[in-house]
VMD Tcl script that builds the backbone (N, CA, C; Angstrom):
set m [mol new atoms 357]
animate dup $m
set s [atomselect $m all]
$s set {name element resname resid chain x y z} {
  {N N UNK 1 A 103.974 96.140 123.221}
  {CA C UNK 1 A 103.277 94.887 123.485}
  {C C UNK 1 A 102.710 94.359 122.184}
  {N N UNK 2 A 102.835 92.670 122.138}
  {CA C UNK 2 A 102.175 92.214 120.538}
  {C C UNK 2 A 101.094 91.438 121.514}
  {N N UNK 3 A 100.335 91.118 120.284}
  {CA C UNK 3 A 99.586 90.195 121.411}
  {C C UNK 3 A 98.828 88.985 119.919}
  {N N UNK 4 A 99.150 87.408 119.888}
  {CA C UNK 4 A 98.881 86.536 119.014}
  {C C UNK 4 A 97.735 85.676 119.374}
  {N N UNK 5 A 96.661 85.437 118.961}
  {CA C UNK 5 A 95.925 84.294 119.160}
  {C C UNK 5 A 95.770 83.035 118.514}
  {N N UNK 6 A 95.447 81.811 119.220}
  {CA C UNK 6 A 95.006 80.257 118.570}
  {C C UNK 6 A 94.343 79.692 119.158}
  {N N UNK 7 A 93.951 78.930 118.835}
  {CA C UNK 7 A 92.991 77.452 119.017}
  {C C UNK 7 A 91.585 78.183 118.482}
  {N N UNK 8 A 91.909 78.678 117.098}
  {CA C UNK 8 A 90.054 79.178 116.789}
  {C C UNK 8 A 89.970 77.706 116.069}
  {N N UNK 9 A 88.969 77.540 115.192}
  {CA C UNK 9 A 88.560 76.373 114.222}
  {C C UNK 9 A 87.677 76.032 114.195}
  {N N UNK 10 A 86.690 74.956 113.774}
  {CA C UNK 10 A 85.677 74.521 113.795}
  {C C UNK 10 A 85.308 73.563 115.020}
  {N N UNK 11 A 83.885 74.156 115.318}
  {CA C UNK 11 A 83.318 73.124 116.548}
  {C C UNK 11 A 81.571 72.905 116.234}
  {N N UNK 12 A 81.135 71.713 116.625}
  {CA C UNK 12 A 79.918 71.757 116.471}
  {C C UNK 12 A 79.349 72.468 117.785}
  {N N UNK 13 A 78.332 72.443 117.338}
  {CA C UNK 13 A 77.199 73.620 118.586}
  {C C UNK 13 A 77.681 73.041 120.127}
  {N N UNK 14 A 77.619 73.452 121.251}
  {CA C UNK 14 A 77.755 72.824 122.573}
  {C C UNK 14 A 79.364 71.842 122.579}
  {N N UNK 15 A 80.278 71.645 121.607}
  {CA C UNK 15 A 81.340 71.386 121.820}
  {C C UNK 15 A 82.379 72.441 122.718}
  {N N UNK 16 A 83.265 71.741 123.557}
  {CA C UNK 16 A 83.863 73.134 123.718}
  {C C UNK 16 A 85.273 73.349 122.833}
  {N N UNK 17 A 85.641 74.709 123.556}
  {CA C UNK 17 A 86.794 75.314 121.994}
  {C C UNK 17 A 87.613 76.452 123.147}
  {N N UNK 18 A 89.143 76.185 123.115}
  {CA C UNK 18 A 89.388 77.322 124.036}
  {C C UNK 18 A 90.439 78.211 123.409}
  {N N UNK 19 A 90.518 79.447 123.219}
  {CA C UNK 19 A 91.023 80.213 122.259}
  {C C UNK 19 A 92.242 81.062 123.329}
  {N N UNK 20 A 93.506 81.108 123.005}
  {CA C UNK 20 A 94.574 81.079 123.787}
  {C C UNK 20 A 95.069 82.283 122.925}
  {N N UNK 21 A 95.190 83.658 123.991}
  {CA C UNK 21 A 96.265 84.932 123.334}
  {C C UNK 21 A 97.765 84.949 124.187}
  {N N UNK 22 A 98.434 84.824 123.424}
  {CA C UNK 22 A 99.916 85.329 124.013}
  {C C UNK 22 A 100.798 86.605 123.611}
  {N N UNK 23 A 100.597 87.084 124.738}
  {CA C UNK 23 A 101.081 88.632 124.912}
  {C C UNK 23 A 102.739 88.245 125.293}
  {N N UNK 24 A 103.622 89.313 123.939}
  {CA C UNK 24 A 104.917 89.999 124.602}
  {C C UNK 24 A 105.476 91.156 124.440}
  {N N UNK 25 A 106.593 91.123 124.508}
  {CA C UNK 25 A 107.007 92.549 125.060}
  {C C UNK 25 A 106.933 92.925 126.701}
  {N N UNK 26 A 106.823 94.539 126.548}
  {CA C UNK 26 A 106.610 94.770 127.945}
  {C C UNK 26 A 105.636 94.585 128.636}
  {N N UNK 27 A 105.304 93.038 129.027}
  {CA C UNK 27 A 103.787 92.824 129.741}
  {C C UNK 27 A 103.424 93.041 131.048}
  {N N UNK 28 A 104.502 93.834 131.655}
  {CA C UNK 28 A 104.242 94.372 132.668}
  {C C UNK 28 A 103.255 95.749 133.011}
  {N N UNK 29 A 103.398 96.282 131.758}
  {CA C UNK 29 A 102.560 97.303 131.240}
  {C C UNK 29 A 101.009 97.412 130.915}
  {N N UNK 30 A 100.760 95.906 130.810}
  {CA C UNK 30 A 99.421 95.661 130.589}
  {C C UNK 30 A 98.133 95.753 131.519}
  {N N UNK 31 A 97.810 96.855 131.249}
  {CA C UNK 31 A 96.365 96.991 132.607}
  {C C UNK 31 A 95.344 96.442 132.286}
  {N N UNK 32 A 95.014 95.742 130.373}
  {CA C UNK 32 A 93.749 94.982 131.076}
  {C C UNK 32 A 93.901 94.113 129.491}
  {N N UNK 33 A 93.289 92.578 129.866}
  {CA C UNK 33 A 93.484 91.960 128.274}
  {C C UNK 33 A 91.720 91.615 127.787}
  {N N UNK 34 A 91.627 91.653 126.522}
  {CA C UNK 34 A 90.197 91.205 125.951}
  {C C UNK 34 A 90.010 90.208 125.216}
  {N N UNK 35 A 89.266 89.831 125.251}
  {CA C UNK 35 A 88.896 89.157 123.699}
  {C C UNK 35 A 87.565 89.674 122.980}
  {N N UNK 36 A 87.470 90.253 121.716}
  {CA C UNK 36 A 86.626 91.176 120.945}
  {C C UNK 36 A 85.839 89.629 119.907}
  {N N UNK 37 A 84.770 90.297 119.168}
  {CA C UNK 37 A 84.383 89.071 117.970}
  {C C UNK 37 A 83.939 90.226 117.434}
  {N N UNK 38 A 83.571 89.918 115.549}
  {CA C UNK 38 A 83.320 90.296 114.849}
  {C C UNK 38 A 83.347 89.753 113.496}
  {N N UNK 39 A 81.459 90.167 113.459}
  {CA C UNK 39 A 81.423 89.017 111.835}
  {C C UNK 39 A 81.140 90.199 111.101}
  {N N UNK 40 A 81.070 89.553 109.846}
  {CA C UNK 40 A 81.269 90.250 108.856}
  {C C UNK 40 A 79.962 91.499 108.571}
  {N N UNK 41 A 80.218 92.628 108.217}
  {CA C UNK 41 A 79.226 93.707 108.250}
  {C C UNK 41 A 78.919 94.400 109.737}
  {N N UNK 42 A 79.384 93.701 110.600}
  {CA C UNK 42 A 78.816 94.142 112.004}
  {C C UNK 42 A 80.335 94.576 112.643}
  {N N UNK 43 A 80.016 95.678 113.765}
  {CA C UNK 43 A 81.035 96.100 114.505}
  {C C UNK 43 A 81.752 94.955 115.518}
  {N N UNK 44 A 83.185 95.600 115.699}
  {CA C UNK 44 A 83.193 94.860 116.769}
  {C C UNK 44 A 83.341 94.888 117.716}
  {N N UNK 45 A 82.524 93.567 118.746}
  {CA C UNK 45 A 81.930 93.724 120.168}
  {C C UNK 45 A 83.390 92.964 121.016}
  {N N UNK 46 A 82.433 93.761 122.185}
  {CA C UNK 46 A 83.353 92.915 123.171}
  {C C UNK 46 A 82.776 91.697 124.019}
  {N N UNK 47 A 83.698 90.715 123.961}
  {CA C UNK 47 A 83.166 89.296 124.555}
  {C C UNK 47 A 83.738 89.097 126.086}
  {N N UNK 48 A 84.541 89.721 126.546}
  {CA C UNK 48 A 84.861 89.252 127.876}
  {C C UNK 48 A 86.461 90.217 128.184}
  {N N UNK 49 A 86.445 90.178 129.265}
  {CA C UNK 49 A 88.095 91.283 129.882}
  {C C UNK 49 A 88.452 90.825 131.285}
  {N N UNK 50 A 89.479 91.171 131.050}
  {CA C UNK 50 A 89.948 90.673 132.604}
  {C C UNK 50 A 91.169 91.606 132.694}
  {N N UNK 51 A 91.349 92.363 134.064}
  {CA C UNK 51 A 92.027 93.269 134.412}
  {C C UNK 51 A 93.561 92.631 135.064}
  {N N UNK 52 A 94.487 93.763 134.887}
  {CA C UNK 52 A 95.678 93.604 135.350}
  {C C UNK 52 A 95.368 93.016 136.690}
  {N N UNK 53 A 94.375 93.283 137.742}
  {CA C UNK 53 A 94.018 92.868 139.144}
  {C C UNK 53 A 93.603 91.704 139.173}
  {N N UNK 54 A 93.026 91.746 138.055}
  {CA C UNK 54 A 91.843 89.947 137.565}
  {C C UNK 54 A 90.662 90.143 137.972}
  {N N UNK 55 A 90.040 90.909 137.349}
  {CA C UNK 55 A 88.468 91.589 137.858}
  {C C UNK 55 A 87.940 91.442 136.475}
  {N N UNK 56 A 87.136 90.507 135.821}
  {CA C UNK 56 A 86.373 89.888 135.008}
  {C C UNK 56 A 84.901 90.486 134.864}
  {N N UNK 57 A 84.988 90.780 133.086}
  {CA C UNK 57 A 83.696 91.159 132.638}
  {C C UNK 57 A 83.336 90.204 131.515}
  {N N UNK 58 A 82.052 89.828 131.161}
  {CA C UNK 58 A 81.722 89.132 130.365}
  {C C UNK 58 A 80.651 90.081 129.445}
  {N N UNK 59 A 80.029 89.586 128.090}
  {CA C UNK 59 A 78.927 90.021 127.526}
  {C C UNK 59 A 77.820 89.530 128.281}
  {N N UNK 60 A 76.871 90.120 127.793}
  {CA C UNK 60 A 75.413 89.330 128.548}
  {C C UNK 60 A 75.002 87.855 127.473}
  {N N UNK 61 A 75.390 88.252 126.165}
  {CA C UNK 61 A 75.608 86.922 125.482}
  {C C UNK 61 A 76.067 86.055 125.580}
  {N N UNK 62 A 77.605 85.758 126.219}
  {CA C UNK 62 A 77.928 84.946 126.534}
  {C C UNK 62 A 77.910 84.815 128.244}
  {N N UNK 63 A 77.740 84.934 128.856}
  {CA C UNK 63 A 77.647 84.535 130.352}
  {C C UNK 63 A 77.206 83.341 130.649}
  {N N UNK 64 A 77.838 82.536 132.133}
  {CA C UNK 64 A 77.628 81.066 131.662}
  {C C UNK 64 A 78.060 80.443 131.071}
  {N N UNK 65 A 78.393 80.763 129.529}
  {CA C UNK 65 A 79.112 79.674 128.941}
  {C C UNK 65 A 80.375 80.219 128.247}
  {N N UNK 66 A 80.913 81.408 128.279}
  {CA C UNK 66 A 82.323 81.597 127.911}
  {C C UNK 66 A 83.044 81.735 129.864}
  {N N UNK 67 A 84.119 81.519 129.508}
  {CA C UNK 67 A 84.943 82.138 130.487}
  {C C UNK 67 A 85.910 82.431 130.296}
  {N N UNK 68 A 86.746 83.748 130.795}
  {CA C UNK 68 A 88.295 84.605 130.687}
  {C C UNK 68 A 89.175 83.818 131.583}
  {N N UNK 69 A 90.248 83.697 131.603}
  {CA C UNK 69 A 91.334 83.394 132.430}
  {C C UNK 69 A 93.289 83.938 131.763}
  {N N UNK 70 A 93.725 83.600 132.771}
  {CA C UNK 70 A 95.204 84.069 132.660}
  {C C UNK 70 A 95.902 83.045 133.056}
  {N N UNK 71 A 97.032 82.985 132.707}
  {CA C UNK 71 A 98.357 82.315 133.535}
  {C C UNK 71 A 98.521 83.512 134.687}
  {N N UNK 72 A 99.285 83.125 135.878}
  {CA C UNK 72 A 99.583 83.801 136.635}
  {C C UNK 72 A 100.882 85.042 136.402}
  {N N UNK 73 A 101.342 84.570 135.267}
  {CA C UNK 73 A 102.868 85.852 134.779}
  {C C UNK 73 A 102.075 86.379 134.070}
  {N N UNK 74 A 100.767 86.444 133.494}
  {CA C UNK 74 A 99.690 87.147 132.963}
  {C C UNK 74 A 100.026 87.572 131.488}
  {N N UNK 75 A 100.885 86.156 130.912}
  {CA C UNK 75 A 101.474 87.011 129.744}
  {C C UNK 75 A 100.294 85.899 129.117}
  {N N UNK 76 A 99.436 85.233 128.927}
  {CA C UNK 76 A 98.871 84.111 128.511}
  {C C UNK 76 A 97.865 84.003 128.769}
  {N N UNK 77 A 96.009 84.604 128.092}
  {CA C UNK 77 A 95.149 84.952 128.321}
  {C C UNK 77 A 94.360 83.669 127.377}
  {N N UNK 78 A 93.443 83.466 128.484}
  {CA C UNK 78 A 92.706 82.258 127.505}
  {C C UNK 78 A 90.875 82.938 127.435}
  {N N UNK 79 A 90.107 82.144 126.590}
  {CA C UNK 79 A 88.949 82.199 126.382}
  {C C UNK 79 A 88.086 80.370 126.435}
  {N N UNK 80 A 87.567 80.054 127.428}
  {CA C UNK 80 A 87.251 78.604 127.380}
  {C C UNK 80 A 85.745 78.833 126.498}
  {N N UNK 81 A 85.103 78.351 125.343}
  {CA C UNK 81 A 84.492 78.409 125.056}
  {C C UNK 81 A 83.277 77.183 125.500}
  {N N UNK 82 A 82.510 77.369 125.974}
  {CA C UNK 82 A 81.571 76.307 126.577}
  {C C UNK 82 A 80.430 76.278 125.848}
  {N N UNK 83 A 79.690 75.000 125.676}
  {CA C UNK 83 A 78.245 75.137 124.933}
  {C C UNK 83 A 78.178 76.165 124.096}
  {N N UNK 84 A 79.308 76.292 122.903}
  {CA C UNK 84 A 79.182 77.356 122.059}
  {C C UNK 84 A 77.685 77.238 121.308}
  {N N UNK 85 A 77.550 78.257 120.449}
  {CA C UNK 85 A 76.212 78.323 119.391}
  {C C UNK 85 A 76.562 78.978 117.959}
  {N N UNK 86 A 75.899 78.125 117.473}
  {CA C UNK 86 A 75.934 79.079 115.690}
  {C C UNK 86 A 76.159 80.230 115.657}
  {N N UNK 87 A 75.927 81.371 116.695}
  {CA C UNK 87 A 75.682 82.600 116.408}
  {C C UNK 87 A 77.168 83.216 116.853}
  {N N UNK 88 A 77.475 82.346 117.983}
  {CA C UNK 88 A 78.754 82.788 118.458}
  {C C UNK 88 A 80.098 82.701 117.221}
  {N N UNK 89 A 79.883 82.447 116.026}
  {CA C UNK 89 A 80.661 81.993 114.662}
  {C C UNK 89 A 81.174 83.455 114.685}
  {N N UNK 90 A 82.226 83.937 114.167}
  {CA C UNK 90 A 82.949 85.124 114.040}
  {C C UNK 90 A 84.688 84.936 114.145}
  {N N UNK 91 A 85.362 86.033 113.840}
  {CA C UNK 91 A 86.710 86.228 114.052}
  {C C UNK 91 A 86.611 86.863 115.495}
  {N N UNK 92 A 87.956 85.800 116.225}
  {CA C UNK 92 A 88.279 86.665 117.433}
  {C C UNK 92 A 89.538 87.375 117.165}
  {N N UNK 93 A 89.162 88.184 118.118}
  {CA C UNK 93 A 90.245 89.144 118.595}
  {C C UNK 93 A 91.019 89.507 119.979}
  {N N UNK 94 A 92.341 89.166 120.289}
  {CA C UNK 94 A 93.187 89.429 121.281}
  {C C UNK 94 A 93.136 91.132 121.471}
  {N N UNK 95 A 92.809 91.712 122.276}
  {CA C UNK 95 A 93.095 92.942 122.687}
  {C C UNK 95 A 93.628 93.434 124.064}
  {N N UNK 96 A 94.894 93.986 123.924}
  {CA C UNK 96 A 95.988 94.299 125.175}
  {C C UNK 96 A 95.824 95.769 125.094}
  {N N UNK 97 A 95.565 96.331 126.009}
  {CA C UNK 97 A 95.685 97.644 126.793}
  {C C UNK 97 A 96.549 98.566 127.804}
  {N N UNK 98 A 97.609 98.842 127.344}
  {CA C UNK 98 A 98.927 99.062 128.296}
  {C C UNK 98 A 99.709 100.114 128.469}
  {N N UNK 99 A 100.009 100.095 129.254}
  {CA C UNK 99 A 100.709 101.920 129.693}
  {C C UNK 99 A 101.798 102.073 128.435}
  {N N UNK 100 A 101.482 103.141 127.716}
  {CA C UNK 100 A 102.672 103.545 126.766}
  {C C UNK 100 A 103.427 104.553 127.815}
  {N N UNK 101 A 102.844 105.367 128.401}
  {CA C UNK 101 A 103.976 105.789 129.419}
  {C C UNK 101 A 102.722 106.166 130.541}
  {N N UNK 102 A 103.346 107.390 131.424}
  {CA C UNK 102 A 102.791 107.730 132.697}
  {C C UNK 102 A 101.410 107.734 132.682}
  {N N UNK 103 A 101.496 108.700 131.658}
  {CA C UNK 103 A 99.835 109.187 131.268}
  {C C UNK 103 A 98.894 108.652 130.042}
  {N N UNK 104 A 99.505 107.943 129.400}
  {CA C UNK 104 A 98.491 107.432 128.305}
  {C C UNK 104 A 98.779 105.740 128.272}
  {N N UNK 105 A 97.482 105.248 127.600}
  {CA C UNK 105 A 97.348 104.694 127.416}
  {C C UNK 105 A 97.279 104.223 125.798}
  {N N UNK 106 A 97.520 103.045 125.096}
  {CA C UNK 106 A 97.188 102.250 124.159}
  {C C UNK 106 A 97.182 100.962 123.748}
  {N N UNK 107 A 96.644 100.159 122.511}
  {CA C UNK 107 A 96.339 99.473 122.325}
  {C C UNK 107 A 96.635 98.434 121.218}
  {N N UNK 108 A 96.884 97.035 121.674}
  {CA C UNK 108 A 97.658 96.243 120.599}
  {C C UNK 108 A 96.687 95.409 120.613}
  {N N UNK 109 A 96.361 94.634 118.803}
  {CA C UNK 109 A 95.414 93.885 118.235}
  {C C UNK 109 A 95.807 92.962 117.895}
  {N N UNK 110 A 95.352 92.025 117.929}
  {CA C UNK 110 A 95.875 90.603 117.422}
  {C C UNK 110 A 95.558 89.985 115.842}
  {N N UNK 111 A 95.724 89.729 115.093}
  {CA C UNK 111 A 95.753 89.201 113.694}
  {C C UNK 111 A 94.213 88.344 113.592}
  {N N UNK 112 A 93.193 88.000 114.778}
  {CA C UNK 112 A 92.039 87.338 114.940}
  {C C UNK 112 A 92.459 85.681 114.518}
  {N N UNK 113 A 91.285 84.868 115.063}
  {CA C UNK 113 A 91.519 83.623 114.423}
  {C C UNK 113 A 89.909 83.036 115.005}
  {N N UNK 114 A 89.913 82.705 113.305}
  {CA C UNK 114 A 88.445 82.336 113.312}
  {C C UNK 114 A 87.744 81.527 113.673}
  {N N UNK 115 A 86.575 81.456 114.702}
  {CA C UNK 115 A 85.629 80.671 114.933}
  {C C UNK 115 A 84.331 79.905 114.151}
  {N N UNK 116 A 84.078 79.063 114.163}
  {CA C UNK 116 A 83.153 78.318 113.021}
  {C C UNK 116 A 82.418 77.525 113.990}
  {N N UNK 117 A 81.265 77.704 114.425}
  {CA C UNK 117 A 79.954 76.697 115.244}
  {C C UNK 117 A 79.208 76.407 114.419}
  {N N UNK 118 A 79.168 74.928 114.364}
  {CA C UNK 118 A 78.191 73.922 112.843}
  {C C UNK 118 A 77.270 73.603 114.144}
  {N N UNK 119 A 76.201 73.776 113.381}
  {CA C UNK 119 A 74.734 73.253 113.996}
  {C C UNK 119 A 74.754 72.270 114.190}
}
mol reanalyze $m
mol bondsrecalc $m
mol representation Tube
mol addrep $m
């Protein structure tokens, strides 16, 4: 599984911004997709997931104003960014989680694409 992201770029504060991963390969394999952030010096967190079932987690940071979604062939994972904020500024990250075989699991990263919220 690869997994690519776009639509990062610049937005002013409370504009919205929706950041689109496209997963291929074997995406049938995929039990759950993310989107991660991470600025510079700091680890990186997780911003939101949504399961092969479609069972949705968010941060407590963003709640309310991000939301996860899919296309229904689930190869096409979006992030709607709502009433973003300065703080929310960072590189995202596409993260796919998928059966390498029976028993294990692993994990494909996306190249990030950067977010910029101007005050």
């Amino acid at each position: 599984v690869q997994v690519l992201e776009s639509g990062g770029g610049l937005v002013q504060a409370g504009g919205p911004l929706r950041l689109s991963c496209a997963a291929t390969g074997n995406t049938c394999s995929i039990d759950a997709l993310a989107w991660y952030r991470q600025t510079p010096g700091m680890q990186r967190e997780l911003v939101a997931s949504i399961t092969a079932g479609g069972s949705t987690d968010d941060a407590d940071s963003v709640k309310s104003r991000f939301t996860i979604s899919r296309d229904n062939d689930r190869k096409t994972m979006y992030l709607q960014m709502n009433s973003p904020k300065p703080e929310d500024t960072a590189e995202y990250y596409c993260n796919a989680r998928y059966w390498r075989d029976s028993y294990s699991q692993i994990e494909a990263w996306g190249q990030g694409t950067q977010v910029t919220v101007s005050s």
